[in-house]
N, C-alpha and C positions, 0 to 999 in steps of 0.2 A: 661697430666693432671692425670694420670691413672698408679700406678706403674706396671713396667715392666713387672715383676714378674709373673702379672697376664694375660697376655696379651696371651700368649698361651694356656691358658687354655682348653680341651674341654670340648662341650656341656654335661653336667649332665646325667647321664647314662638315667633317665626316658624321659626330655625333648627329650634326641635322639632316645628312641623307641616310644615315639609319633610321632616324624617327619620321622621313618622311617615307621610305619603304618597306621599310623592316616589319610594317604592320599587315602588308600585304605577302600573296603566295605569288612568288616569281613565275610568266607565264610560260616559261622553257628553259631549257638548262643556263644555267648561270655561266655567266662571262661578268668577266672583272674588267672594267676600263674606268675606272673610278681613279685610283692612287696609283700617281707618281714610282711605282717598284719598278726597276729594269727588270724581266725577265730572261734576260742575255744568258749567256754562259758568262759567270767569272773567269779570271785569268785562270787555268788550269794548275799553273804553279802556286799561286797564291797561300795553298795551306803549305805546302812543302815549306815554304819560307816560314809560315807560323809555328810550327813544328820545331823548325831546325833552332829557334829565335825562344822557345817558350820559357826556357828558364829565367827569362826576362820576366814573369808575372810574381817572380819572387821579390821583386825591384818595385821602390816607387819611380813611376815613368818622370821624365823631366816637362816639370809644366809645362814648359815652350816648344816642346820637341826637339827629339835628339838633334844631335849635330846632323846625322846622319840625313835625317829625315828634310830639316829645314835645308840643309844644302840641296839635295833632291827635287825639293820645291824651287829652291833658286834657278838649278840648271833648266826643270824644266820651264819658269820663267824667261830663260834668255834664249831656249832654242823658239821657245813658241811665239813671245812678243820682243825680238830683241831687246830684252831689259837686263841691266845690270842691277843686281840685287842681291844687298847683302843680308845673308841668312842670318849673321847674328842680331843685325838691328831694324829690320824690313819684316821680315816672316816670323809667324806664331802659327805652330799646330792646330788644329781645332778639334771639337769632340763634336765633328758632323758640323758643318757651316751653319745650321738656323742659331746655334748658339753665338757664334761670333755675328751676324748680324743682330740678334737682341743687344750683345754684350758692347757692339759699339757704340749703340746709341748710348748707354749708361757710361762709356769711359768717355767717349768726346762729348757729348749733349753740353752746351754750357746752362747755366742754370736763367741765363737771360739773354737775351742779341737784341741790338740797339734800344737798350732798356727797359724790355717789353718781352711778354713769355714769350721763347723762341717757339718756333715753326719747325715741323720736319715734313716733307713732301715723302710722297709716296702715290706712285701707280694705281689706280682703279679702272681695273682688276688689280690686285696684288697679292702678293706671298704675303700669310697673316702677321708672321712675326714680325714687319714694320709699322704694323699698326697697336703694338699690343709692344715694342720698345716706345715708342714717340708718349705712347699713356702712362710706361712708365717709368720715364723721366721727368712727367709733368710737362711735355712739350702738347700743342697742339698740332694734332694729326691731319694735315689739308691734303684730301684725297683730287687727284689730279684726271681727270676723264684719259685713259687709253683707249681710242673706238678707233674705229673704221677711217671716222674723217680726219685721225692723228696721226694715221700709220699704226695704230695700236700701240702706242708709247707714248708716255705722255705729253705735252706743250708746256713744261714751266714757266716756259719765257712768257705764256699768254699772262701771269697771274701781275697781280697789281703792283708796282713797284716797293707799298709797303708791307705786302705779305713777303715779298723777296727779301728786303731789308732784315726782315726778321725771321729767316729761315736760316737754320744752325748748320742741316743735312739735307742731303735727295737721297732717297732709296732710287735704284733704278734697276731693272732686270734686264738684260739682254744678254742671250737669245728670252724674250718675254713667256714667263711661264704666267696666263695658259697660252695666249693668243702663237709664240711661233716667231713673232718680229725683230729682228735684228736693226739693233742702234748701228747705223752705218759711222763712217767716218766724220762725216758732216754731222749728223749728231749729235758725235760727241762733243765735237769742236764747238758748235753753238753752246751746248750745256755746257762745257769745261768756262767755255768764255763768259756763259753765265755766272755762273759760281765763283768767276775771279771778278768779277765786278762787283755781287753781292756778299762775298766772304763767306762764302757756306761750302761744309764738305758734299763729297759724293762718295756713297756708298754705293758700289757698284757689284751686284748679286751676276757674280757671271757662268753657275754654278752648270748652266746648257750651253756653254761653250764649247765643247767638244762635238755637240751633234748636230750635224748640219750638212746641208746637201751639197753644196757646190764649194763655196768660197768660205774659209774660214771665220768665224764673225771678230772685227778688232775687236783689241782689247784698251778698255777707259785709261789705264797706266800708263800703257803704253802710247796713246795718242797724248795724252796731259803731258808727258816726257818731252816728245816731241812737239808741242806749243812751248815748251819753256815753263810749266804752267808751275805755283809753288809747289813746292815737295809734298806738303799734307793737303793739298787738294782734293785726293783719289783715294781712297781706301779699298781694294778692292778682296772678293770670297769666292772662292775656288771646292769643289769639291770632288772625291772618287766615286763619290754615286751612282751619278749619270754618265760621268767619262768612262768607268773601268767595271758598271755594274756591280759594285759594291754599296751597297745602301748600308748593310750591318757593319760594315767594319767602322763607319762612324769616323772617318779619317776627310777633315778639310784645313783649309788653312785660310787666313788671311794676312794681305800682304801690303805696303802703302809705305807713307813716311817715317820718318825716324822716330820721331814725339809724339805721332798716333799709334804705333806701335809699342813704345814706349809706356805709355797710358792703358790701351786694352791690356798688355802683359802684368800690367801694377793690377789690377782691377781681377785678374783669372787667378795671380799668386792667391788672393784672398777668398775666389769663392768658385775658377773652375774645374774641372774633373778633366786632366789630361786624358789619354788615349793610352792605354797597356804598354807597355813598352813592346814586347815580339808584332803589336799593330802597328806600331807606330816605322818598325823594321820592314814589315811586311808591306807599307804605305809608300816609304822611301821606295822598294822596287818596282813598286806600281807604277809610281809618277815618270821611274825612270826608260820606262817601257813605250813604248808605242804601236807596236803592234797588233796588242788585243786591241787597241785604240782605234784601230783604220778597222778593222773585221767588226765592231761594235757598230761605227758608222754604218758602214757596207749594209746591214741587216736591216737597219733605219733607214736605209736610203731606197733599199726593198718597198719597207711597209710606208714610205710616204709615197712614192708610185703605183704601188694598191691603192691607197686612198684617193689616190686624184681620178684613175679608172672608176673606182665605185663613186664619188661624187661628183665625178664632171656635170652629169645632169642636175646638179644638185640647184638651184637658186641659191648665192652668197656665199659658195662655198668659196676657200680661200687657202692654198695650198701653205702650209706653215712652210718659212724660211728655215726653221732649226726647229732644238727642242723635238719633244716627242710625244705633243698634245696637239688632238685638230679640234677649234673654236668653232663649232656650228651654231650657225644662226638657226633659232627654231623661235616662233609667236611667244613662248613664255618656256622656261626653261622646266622649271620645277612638275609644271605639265607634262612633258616630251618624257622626262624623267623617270616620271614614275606611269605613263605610258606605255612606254617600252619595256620596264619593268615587269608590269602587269600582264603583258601579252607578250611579251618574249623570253625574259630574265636575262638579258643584256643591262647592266649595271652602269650607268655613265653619275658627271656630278654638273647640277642647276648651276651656270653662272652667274648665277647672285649669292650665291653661298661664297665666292669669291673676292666679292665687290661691295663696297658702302653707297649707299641712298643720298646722292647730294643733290642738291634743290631739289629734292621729292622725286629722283629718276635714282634707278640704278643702270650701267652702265652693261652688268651683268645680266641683265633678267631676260633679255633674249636670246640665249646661245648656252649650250651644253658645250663640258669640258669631256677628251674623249682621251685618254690616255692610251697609247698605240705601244705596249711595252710587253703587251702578250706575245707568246709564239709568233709566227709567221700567221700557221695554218686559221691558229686558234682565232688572233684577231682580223684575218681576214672573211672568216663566220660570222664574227661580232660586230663585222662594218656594213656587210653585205646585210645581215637582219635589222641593224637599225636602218640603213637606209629605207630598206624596203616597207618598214615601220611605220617613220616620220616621214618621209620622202616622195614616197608611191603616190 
């Protein structure tokens, strides 16, 4: 009754660190470093604009997003990556970006590449939604090792000429959620020039773009531009999540070619759930802001210089370039885990709850993910007891 496809699936990284702790009593007060939430201040204006905007919920919202809004996203495009981009036929609203990454794979995926079921690549570690598009499009899902000895991003180039040939898409993450690693310039350029040699798009999750310590991370768009590379090479997914600490307002976009835009917009008329309209108002002034933008940084710039104090000592420790997760290496994760749980109730999550088992290894299994989105005070309590935990 039930396709196949899905029938292996596992349990959802969160539901399996509830069932791997939840059955235990926490050995001291609880600290959350588990989920991705910013715990930032929002923009302070942010309801004022929803408020002033509300009688927009009497309105169905425009699928695509307002005029308003997708201009918004343009400018902030061309201040941020000198790109020119047109809002009517380049940018689509999103209801929270994991949606438009599923949704691309379904509107570009073709149903075969060089005759033969297409490939989509994807990161190991990775954000689950690219593996759970590629399944269900009927693509075969080829998990790519991001470790230590890859820069934590992954090598496509290493894979077989014939797995390339028939590879349709790459998910890519940069800044990489969990690991922190920023795709440099070079990077891209190798993967861009990959991709133009074996006809496959890049979907490019750049959704921790905003937080980072020093140098702003490129952007895939914008380097593919500047190679010259085709116009639907790049697909790339934006969100206000992590830039403006807005996780609830559900407000992302995705931005790319004329004809892959064209496609996911044909694909969401039929089955996605715009964004409110007074959100979708209230999103346009966010993106158009900067401000709370640099003071968000600032606080992450704080708590990654905590974290390098508390684990300098650490063996393997590895200061993340961006993003606002620190990758520890610990002997087995799911141990360390519910370890620290036990004896302290510091909360983190196993990375292999993140990662798939290829040739009988997980890539995941030695390294807790440690999400750095609490307070200042709070997770600087939360760092200093795991360390002292696992570490000592």
């Amino acid at each position: 009754m039930f396709p196949e496809r899905f029938a292996n699936l596992p349990a959802y990284a969160f539901p399996r660190l509830r069932a791997l702790l939840d059955v235990h009593e926490p050995g001291g007060p609880i600290v959350h470093m588990t989920i991705g939430e910013p715990k930032h201040a929002l923009p302070a204006w942010i309801t004022e604009v929803i408020t002033r905007e509300a009688a927009g919920f009497g309105k169905y919202p425009p699928n695509d997003g307002s005029p308003e809004l997708r201009g918004a996203i343009a400018d902030w495009l061309g201040r941020r990556y000198d790109l020119d981009i047109d809002p009517d036929t380049q940018v689509m609203a999103l209801n929270g970006t994991r949606e438009g990454l599923y949704n691309a794979a379904m509107a570009l995926c073709p149903e075969s590449k060089a005759g033969k079921r297409p490939v989509i690549l994807t990161p190991n570690p990775f954000y689950q939604v690219y593996m759970i598009a590629a399944i269900s499009v009927g693509a075969e899902p080829i998990f790519v090792p991001a470790t230590a000895q890859t820069g934590h991003l992954p090598d496509y180039a290493s894979l077989p000429g014939d797995v390339l040939d028939r590879t349709a898409m790459a998910y890519i993450c940069s800044p990489a959620n969990p690991q922190g690693a920023v795709a440099d310039r070079a990077y891209w350029e190798r993967l861009i020039a990959l991709a133009e040699h074996h006809d496959f798009r890049i979907l490019a999750d750049e959704c921790y773009s905003e937080i980072y310590r020093n140098t702003p991370p490129p952007g895939a768009l914008q380097i593919a531009k500047e190679m010259g590379a085709h116009p639907e090479r790049v697909v790339i997914f934006h969100s206000l999540s992590k830039r403006s600490n807005l996780p609830g307002l559900r407000s992302g976009f995705v931005a790319g070619g004329p004809e892959s835009l064209r496609r996911i917009k044909q694909l969401r008329a039929y089955s996605g759930a715009p964004l409110p309209l007074p959100l979708q108002q209230a999103a346009a002034t966010v993106w158009a802001d900067e401000t709370h933008v640099e003071e968000n940084r600032r606080l992450y710039r704080e708590k990654f210089d905590l974290a390098d104090q508390i684990f300098a000592d650490t063996p393997g420790y590895a200061a993340p370039e961006a993003g606002f997760f620190l990758w520890l290496p610990v002997p087995d994760g799911e141990t360390a885990a519910l370890k620290l749980w036990r004896e302290t109730g510091v909360r983190v999550l196993p990375g292999a709850y993140l990662s798939r088992d290829t040739e009988g290894e997980n890539p995941g299994a030695g390294y807790i993910r440690v999400a750095m989105v609490a307070p200042k005070d709070e997770m600087q309590r939360g760092l200093i007891t795991l360390c002292d935990c696992l570490f000592a």
